[in-house]
PDB file of N, CA, C and O in Angstrom:
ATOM      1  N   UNK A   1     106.193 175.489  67.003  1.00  0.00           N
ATOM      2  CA  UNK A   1     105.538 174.858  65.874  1.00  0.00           C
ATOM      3  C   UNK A   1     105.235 173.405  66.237  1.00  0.00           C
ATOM      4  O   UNK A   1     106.103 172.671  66.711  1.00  0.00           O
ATOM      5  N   UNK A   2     104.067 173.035  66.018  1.00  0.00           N
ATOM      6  CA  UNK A   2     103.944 171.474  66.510  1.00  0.00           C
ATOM      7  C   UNK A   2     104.330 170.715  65.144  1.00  0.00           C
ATOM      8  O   UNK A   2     104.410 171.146  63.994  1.00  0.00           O
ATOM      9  N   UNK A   3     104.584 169.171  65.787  1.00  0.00           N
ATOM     10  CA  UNK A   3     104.903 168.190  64.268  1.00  0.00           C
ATOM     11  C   UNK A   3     103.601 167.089  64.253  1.00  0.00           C
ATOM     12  O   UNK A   3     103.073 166.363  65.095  1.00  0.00           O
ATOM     13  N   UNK A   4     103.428 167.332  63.066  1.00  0.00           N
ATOM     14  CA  UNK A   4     102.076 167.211  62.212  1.00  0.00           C
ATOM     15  C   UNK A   4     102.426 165.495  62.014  1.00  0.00           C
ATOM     16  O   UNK A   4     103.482 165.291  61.416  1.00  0.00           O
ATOM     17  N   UNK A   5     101.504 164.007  62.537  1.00  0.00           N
ATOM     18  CA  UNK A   5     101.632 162.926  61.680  1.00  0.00           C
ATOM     19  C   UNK A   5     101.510 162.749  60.876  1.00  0.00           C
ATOM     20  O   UNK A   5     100.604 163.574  60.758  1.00  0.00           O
ATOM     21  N   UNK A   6     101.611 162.139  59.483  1.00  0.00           N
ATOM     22  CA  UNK A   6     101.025 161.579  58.512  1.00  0.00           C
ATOM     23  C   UNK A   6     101.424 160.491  57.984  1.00  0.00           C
ATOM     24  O   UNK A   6     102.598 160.155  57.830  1.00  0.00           O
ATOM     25  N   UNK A   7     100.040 159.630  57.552  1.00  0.00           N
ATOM     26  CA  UNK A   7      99.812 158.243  57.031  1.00  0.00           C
ATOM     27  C   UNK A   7     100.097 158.144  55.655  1.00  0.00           C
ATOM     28  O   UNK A   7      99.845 159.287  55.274  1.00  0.00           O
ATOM     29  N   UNK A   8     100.515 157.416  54.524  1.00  0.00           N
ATOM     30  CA  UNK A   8     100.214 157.147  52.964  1.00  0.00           C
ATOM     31  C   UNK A   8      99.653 156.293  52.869  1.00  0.00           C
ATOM     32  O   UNK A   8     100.039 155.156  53.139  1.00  0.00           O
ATOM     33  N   UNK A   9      98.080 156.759  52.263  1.00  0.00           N
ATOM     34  CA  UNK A   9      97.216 155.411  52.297  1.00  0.00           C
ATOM     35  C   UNK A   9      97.444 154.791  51.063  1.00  0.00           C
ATOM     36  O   UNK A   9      96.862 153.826  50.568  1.00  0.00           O
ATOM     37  N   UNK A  10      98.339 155.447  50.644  1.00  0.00           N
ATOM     38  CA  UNK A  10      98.872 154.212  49.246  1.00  0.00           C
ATOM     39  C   UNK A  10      99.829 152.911  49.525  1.00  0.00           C
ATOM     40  O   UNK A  10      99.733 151.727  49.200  1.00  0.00           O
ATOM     41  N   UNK A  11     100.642 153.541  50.155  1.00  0.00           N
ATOM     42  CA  UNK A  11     101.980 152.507  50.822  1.00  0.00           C
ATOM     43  C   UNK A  11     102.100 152.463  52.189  1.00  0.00           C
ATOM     44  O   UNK A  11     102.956 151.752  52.715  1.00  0.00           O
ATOM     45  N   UNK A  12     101.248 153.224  52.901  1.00  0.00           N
ATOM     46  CA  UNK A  12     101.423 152.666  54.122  1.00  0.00           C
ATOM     47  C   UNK A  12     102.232 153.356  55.470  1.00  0.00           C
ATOM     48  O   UNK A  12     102.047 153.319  56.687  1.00  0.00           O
ATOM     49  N   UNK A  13     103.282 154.038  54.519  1.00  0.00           N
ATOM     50  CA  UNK A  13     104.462 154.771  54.909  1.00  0.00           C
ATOM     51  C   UNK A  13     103.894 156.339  56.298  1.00  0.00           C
ATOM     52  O   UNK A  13     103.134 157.275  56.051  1.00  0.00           O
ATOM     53  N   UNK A  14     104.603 156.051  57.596  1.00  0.00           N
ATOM     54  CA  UNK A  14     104.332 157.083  57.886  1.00  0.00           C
ATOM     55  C   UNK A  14     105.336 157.793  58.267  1.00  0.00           C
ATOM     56  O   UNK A  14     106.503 157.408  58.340  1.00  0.00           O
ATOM     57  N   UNK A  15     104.618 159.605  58.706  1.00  0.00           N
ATOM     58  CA  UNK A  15     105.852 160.157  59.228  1.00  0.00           C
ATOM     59  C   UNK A  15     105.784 161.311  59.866  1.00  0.00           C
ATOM     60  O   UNK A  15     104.607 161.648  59.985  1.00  0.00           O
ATOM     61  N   UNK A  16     106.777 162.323  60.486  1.00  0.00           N
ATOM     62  CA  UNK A  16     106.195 163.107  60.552  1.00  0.00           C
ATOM     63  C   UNK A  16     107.035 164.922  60.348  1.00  0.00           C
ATOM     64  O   UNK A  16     108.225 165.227  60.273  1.00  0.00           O
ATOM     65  N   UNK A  17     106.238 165.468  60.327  1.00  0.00           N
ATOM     66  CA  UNK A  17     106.588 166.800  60.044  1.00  0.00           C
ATOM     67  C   UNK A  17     106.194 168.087  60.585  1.00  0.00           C
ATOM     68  O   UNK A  17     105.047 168.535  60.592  1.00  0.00           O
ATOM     69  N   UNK A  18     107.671 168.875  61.226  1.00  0.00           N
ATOM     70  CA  UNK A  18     107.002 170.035  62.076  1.00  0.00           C
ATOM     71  C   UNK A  18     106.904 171.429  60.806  1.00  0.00           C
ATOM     72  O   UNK A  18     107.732 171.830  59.989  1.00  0.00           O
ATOM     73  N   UNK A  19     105.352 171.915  61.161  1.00  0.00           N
ATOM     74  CA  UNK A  19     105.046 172.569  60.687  1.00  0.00           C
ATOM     75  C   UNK A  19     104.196 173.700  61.023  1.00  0.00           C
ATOM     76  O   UNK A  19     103.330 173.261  61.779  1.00  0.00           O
ATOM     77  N   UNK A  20     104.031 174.899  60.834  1.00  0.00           N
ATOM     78  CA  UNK A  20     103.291 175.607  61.340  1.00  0.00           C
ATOM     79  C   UNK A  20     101.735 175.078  60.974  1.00  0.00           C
ATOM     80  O   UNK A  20     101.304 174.296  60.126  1.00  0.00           O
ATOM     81  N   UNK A  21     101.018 176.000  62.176  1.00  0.00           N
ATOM     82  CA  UNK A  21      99.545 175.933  62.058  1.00  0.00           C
ATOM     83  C   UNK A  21      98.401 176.217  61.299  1.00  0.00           C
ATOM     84  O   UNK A  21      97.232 175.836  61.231  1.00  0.00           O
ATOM     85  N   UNK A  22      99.436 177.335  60.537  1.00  0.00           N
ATOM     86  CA  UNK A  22      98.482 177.639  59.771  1.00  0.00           C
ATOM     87  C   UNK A  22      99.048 177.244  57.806  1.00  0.00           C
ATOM     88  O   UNK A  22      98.621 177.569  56.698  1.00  0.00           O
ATOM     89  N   UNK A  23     100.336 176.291  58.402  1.00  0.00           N
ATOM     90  CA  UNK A  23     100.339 175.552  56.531  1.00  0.00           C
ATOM     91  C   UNK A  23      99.840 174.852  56.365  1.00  0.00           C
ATOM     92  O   UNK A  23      99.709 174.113  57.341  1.00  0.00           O
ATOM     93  N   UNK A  24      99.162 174.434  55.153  1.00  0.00           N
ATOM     94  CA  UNK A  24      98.356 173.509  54.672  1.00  0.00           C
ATOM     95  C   UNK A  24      99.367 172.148  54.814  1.00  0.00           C
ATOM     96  O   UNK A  24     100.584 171.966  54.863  1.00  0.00           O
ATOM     97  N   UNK A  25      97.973 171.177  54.856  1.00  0.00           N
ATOM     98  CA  UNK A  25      98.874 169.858  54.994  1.00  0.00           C
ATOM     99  C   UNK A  25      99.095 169.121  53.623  1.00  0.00           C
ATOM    100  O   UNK A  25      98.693 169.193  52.461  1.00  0.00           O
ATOM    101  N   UNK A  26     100.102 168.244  54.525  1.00  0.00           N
ATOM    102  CA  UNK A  26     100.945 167.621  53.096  1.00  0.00           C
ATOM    103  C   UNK A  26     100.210 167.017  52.221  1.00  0.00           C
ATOM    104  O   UNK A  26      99.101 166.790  52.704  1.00  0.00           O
ATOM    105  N   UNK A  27     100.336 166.576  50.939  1.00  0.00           N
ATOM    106  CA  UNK A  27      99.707 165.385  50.463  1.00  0.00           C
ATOM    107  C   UNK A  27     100.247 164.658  49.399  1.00  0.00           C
ATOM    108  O   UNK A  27      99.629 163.691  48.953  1.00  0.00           O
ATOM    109  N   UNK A  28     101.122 164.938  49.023  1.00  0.00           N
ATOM    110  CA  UNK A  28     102.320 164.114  48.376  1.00  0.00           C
ATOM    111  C   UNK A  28     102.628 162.932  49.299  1.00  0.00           C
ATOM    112  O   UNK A  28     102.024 163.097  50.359  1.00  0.00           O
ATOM    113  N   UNK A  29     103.048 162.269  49.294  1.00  0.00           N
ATOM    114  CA  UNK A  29     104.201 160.802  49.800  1.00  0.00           C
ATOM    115  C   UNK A  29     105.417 161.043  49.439  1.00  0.00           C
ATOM    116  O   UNK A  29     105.590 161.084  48.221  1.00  0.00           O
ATOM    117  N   UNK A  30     106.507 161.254  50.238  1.00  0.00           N
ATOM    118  CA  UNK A  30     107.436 161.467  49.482  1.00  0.00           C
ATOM    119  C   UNK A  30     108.323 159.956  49.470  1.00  0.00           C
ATOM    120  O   UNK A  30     109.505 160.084  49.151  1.00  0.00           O
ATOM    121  N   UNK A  31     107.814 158.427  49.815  1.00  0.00           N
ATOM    122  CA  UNK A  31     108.693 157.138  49.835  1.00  0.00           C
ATOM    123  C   UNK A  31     107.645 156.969  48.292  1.00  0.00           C
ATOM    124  O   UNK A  31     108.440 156.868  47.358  1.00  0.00           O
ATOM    125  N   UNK A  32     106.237 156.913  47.782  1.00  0.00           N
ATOM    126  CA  UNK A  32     105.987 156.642  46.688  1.00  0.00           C
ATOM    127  C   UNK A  32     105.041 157.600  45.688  1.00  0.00           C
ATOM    128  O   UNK A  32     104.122 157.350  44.908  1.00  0.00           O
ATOM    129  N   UNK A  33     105.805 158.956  46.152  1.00  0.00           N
ATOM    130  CA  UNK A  33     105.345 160.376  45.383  1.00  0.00           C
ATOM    131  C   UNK A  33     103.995 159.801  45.082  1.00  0.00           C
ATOM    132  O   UNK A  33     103.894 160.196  43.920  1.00  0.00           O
ATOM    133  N   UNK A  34     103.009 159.216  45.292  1.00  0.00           N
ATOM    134  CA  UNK A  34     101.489 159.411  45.255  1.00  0.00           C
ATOM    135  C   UNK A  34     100.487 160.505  46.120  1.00  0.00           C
ATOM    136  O   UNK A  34     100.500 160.664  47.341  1.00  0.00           O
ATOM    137  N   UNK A  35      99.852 161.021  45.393  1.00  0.00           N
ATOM    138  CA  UNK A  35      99.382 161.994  46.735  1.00  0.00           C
ATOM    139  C   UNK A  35      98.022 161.299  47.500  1.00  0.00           C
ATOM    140  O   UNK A  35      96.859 161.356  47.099  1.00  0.00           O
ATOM    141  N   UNK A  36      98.322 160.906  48.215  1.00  0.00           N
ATOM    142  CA  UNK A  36      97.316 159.730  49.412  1.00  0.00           C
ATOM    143  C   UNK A  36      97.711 160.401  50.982  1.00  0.00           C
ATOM    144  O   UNK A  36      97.032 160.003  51.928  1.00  0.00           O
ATOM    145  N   UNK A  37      98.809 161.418  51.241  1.00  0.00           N
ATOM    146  CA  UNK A  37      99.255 161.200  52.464  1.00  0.00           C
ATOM    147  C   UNK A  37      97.621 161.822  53.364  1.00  0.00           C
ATOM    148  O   UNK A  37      96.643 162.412  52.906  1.00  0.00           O
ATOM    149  N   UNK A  38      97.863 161.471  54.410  1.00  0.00           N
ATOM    150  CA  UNK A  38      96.465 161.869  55.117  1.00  0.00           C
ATOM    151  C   UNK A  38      97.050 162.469  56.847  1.00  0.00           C
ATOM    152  O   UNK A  38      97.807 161.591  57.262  1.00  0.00           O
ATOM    153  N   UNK A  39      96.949 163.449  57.744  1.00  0.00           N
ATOM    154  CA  UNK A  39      97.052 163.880  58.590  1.00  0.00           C
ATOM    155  C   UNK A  39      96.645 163.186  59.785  1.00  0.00           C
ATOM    156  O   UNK A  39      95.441 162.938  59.725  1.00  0.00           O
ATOM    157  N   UNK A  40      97.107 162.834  60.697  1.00  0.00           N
ATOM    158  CA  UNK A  40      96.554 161.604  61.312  1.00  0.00           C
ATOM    159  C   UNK A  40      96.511 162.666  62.782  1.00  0.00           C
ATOM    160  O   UNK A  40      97.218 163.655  62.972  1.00  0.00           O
ATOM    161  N   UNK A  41      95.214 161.971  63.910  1.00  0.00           N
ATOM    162  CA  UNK A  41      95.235 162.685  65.026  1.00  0.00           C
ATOM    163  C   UNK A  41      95.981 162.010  65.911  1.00  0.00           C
ATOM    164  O   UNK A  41      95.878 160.784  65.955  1.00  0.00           O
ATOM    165  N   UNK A  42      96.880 162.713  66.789  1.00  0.00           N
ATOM    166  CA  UNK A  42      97.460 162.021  67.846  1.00  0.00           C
ATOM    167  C   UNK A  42      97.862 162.433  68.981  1.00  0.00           C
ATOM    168  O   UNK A  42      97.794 163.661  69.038  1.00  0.00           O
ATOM    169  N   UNK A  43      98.370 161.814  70.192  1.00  0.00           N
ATOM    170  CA  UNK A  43      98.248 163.051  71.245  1.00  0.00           C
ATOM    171  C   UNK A  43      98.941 163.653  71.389  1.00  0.00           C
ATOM    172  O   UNK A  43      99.830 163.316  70.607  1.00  0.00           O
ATOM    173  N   UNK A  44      99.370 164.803  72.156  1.00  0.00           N
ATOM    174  CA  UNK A  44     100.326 166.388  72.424  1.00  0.00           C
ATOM    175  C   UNK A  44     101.310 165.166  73.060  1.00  0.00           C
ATOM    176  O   UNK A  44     100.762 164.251  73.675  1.00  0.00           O
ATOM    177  N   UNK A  45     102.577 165.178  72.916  1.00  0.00           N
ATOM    178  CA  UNK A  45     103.491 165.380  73.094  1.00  0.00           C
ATOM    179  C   UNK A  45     104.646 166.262  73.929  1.00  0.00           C
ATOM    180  O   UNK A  45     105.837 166.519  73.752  1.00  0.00           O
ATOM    181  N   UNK A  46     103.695 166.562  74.874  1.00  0.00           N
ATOM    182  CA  UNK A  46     104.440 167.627  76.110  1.00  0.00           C
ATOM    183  C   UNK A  46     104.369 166.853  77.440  1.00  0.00           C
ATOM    184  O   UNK A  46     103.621 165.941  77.788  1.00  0.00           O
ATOM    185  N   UNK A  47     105.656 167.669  78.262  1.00  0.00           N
ATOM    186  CA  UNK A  47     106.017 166.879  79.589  1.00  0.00           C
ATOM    187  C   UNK A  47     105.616 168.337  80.607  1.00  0.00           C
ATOM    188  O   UNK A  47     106.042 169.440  80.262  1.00  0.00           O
ATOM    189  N   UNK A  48     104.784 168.172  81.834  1.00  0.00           N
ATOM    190  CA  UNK A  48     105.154 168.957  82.747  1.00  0.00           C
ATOM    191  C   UNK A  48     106.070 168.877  83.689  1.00  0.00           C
ATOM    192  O   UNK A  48     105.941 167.814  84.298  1.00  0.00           O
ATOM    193  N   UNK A  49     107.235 169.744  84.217  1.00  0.00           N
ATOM    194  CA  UNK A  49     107.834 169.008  84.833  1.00  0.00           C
ATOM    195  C   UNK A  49     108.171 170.436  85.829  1.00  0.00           C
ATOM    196  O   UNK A  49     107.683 171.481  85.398  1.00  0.00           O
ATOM    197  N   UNK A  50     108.911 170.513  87.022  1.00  0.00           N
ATOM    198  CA  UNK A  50     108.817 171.167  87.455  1.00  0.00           C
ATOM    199  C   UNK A  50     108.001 171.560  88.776  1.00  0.00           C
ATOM    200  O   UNK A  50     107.473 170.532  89.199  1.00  0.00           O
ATOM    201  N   UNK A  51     107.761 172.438  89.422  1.00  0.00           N
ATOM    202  CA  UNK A  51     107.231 173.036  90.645  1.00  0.00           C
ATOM    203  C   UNK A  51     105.815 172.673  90.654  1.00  0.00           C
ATOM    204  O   UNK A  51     105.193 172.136  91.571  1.00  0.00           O
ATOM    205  N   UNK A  52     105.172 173.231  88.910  1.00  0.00           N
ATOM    206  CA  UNK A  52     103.900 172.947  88.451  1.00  0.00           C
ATOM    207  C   UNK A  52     103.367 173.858  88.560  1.00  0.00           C
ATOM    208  O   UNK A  52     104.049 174.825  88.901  1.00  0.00           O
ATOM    209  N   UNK A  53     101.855 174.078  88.338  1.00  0.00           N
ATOM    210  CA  UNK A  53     100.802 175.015  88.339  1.00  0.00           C
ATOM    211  C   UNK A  53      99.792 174.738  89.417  1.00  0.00           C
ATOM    212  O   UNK A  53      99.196 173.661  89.432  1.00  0.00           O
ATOM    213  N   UNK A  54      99.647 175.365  90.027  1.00  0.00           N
ATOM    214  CA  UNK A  54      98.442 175.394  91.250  1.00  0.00           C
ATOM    215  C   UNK A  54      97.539 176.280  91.270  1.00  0.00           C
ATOM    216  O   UNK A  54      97.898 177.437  91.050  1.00  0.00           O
ATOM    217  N   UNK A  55      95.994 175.979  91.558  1.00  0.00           N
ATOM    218  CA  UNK A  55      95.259 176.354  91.536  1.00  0.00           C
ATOM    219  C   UNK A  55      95.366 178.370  92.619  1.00  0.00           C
ATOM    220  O   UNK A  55      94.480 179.213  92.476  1.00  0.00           O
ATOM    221  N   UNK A  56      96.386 178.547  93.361  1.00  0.00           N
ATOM    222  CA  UNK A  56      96.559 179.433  94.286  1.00  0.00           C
ATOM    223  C   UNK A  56      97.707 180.061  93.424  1.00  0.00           C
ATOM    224  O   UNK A  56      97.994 181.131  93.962  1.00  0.00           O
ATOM    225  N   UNK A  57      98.392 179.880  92.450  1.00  0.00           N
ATOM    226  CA  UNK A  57      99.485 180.344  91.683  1.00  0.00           C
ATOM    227  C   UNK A  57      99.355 182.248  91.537  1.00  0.00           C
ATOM    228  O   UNK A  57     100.230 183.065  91.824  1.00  0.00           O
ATOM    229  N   UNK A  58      98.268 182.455  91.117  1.00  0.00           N
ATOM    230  CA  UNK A  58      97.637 184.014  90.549  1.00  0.00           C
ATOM    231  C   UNK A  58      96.544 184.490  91.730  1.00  0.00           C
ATOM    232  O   UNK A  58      95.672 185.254  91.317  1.00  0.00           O
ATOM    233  N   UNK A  59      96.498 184.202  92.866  1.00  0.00           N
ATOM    234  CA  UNK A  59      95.681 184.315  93.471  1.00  0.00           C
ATOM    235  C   UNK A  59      95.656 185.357  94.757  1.00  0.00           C
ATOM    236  O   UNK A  59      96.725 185.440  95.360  1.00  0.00           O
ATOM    237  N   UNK A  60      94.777 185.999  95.148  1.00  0.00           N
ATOM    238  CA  UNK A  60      95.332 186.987  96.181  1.00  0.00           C
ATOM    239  C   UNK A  60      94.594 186.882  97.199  1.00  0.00           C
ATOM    240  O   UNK A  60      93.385 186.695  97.071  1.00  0.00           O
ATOM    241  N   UNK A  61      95.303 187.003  98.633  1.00  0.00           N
ATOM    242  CA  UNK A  61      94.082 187.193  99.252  1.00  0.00           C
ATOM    243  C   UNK A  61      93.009 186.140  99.781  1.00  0.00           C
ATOM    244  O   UNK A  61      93.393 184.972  99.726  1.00  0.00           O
ATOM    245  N   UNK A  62      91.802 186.345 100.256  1.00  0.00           N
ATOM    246  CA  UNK A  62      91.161 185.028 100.563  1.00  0.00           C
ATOM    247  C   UNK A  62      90.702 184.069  99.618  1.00  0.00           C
ATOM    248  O   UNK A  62      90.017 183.121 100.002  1.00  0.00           O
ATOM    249  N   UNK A  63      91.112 184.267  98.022  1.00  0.00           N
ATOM    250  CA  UNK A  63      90.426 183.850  96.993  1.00  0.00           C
ATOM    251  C   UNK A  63      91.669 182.488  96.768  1.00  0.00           C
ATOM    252  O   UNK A  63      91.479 181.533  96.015  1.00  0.00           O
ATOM    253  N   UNK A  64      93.090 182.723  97.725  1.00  0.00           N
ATOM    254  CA  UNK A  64      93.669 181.574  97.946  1.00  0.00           C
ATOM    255  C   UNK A  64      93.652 179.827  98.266  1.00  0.00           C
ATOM    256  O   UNK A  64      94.136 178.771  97.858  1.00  0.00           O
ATOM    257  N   UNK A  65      92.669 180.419  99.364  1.00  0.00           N
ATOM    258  CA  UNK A  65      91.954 178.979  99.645  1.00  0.00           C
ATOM    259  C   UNK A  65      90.941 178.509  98.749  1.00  0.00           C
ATOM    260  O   UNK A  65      89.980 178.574  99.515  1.00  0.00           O
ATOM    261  N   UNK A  66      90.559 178.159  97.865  1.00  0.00           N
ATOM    262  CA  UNK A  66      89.553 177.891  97.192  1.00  0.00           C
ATOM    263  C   UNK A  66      88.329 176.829  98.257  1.00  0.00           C
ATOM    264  O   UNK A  66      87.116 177.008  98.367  1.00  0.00           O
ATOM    265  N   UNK A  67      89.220 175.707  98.937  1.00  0.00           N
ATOM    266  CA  UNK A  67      88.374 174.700  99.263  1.00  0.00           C
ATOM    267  C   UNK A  67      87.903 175.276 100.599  1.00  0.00           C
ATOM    268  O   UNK A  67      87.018 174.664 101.197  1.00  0.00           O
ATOM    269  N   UNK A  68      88.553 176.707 101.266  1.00  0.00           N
ATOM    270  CA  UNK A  68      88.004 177.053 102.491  1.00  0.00           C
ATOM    271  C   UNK A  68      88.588 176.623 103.577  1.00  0.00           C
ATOM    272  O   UNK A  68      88.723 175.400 103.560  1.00  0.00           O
ATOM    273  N   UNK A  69      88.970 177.114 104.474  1.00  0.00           N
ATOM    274  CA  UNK A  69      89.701 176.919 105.890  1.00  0.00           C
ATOM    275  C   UNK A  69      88.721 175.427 106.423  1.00  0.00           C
ATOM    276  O   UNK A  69      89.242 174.348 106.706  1.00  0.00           O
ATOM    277  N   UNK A  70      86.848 175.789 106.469  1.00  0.00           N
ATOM    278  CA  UNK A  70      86.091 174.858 106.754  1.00  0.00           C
ATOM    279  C   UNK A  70      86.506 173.467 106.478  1.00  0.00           C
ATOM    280  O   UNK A  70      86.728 172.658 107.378  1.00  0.00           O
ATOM    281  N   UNK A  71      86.613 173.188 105.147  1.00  0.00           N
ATOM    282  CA  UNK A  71      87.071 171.772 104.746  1.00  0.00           C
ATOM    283  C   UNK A  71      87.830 171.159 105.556  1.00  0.00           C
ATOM    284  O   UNK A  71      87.461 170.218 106.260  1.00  0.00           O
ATOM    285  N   UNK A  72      89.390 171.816 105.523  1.00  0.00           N
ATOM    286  CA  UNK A  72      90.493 171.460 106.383  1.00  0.00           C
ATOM    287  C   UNK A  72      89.681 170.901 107.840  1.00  0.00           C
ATOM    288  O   UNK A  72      89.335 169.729 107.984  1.00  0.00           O
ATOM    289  N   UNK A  73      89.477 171.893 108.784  1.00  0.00           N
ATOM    290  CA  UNK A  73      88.705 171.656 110.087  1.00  0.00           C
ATOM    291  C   UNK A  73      88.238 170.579 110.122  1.00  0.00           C
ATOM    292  O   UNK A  73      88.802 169.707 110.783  1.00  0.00           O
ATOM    293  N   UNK A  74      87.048 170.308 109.413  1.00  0.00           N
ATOM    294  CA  UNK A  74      86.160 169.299 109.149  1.00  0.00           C
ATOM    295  C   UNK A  74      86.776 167.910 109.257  1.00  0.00           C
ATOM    296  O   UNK A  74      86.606 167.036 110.108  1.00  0.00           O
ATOM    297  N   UNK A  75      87.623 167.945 108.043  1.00  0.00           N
ATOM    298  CA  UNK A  75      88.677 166.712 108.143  1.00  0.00           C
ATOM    299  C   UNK A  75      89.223 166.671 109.044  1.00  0.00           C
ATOM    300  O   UNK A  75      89.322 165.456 109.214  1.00  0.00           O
ATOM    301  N   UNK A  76      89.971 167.381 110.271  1.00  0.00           N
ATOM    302  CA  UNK A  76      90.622 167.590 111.119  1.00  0.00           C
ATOM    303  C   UNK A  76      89.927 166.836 112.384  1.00  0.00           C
ATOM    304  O   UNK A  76      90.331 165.879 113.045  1.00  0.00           O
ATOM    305  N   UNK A  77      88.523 167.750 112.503  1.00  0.00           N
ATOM    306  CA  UNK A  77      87.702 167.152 113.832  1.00  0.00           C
ATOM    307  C   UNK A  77      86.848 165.823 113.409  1.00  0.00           C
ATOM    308  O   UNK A  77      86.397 165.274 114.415  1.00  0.00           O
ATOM    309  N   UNK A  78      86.539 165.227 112.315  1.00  0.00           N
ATOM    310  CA  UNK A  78      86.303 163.751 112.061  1.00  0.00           C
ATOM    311  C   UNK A  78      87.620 162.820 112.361  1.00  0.00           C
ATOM    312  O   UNK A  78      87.453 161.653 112.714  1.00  0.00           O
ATOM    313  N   UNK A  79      88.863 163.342 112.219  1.00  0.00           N
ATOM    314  CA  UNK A  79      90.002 162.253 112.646  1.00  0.00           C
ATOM    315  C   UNK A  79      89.976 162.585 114.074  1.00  0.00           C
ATOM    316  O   UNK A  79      90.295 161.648 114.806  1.00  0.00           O
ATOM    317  N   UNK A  80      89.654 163.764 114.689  1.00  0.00           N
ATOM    318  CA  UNK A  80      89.698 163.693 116.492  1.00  0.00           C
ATOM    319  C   UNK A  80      88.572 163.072 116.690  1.00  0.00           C
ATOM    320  O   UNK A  80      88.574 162.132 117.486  1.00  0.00           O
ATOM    321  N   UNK A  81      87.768 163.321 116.245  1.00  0.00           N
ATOM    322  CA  UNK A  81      86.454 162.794 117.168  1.00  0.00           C
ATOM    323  C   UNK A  81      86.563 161.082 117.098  1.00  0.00           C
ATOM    324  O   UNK A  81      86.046 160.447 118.018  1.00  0.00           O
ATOM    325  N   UNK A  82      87.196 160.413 116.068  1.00  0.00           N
ATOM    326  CA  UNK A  82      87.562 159.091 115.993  1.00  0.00           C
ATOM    327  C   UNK A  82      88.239 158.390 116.944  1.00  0.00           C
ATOM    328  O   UNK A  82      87.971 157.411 117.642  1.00  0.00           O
ATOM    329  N   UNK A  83      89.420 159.298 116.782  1.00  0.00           N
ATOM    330  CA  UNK A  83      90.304 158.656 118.074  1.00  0.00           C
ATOM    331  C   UNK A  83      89.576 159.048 119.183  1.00  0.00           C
ATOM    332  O   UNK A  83      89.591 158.006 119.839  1.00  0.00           O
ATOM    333  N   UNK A  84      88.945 159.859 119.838  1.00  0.00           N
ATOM    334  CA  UNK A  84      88.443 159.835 120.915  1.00  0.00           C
ATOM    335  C   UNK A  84      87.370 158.636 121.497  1.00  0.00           C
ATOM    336  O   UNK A  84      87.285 158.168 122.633  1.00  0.00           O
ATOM    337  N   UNK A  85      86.660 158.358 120.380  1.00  0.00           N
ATOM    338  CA  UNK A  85      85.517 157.313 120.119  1.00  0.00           C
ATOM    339  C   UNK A  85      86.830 155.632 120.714  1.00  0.00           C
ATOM    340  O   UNK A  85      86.922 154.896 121.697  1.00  0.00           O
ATOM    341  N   UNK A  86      87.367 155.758 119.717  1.00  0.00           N
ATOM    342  CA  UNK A  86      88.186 154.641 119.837  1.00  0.00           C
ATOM    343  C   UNK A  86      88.968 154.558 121.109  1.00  0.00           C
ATOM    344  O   UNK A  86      89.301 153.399 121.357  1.00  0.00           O
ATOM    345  N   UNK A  87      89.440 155.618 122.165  1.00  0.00           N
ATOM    346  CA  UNK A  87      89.847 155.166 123.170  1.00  0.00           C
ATOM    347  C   UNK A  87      89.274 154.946 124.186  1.00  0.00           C
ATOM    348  O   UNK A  87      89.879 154.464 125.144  1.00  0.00           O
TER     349      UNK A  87
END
C-alpha cells in the first residue's frame, strides 16, 4: 500500500497516510477538522539495493549481449591501435 501526502489548505498542517489505491482521498483535517485537506504529488520513496536488475537478467542465448560482441572489439582495437601509434 503506498502512503498518500496531504496538505490543509486551511492551516497549513501536513501529513501523511498509508492507504490503498483504490480509497478515496482524505479531506477532512484532522489538527482543524475543516475539510481543505488536498493530496499532494511527491516522489516514490523506494531504495534499490542489492545485486540489481540487468538488462541480460531474463535473457537467453545471443539475445544476451544486447550491445554485441562488435562494440566490445571496437573499443578494444581503438585502445591497441593507440598505443601502437604512441610507441
Amino acid at each position: 500500500m503506498p502512503i498518500y501526502e496531504y496538505e490543509c489548505k486551511a492551516c497549513g498542517q501536513r501529513l501523511e497516510k498509508l492507504q490503498k489505491i483504490s480509497a478515496a482521498p482524505l479531506t477532512d483535517c484532522p489538527s482543524c477538522e475543516q475539510p481543505a485537506l488536498s493530496r499532494l504529488v511527491s516522489a516514490a520513496g523506494f531504495r534499490l539495493a542489492g545485486g540489481g536488475w540487468y538488462e541480460t537478467d531474463f535473457k537467453s542465448g545471443s539475445k544476451k549481449n544486447l550491445a554485441g560482441d562488435g562494440a566490445d572489439s571496437k573499443a578494444s582495437s581503438k585502445t591497441s591501435s593507440k598505443d601502437g601509434a604512441a610507441a
